[in-house]
C-alpha positions in Angstrom: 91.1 110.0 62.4 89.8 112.4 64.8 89.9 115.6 62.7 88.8 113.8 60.0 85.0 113.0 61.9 85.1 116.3 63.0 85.4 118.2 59.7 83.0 115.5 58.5 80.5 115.9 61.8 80.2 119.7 60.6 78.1 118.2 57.1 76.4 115.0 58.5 76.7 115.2 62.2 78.6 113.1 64.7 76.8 110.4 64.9 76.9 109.7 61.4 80.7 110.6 60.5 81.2 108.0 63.4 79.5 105.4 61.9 80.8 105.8 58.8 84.1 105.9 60.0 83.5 102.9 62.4 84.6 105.2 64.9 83.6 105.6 68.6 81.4 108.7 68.9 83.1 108.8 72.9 86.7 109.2 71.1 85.3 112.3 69.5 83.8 113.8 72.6 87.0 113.0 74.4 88.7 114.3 71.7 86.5 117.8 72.3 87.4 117.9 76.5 90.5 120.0 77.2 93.1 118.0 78.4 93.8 118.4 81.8 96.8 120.4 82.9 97.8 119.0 86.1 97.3 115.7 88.1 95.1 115.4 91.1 96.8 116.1 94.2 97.5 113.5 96.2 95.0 112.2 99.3 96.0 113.2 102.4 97.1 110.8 105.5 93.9 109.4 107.1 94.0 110.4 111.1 94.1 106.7 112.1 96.3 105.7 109.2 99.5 103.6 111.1 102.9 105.1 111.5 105.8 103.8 109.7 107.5 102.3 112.6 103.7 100.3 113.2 104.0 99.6 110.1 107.5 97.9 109.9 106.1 95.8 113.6 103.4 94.3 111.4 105.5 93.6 108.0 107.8 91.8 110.7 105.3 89.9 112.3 103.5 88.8 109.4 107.0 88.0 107.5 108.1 85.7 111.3 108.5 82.4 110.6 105.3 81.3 112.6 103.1 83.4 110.3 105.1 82.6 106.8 102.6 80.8 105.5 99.3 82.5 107.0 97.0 85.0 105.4 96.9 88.4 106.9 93.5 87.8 108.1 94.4 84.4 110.2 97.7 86.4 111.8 95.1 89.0 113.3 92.5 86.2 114.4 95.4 83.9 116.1 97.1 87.7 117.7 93.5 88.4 119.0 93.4 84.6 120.6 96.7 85.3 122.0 95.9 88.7 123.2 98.5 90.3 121.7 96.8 93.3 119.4 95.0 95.8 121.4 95.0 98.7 119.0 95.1 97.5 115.4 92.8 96.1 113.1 92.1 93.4 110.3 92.6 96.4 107.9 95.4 97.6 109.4 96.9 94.0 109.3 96.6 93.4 105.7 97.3 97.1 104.1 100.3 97.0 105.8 101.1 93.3 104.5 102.9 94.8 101.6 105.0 97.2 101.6 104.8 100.1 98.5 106.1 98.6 95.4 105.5 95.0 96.4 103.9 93.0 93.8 
């Protein structure tokens, strides 16, 4: 459909090939972008981002049997009223919640 509006876009322009095709004028634009030839490479490790063995200490907590049932956010309030985090966060808690390919 694509080269279709263009050949047509050349006679009556874009706007109205697309309306006569009841076709999106952003499909033909898109259509018009090179394509890109390789992904985005991927983010690197934030500095403060937790090792995995930090990692597998919160998965465990969270997963004990006292905090089966808890949100990530209660775990970290009730560890702060028992003094028992020092170092991590509430963000930290709950991105490490789940681990990769958990649904």
């Amino acid at each position: 459909m694509i080269p279709v509006a263009e050949a047509l876009a050349d006679t009556v322009g874009v706007n109205r090939a697309c309306a006569t095709l009841a076709l999106p004028r952003s499909a033909v634009y898109r259509a018009r972008q090179p394509q890109r030839a390789k992904p985005a490479p991927p983010r690197p490790t934030p500095a403060r981002a937790l090792s995995e063995g930090e990692k597998s200490v919160v998965r465990e907590t969270l997963n004990s049997e006292r905090f089966q049932d808890s949100a990530p956010r209660e775990v970290y309030a009730t560890l702060l009223d028992d003094a028992a985090l020092s170092v991590l966060g509430a963000d930290d808690v709950s991105n490490s919640a789940r681990k990769p390919g958990d649904s």
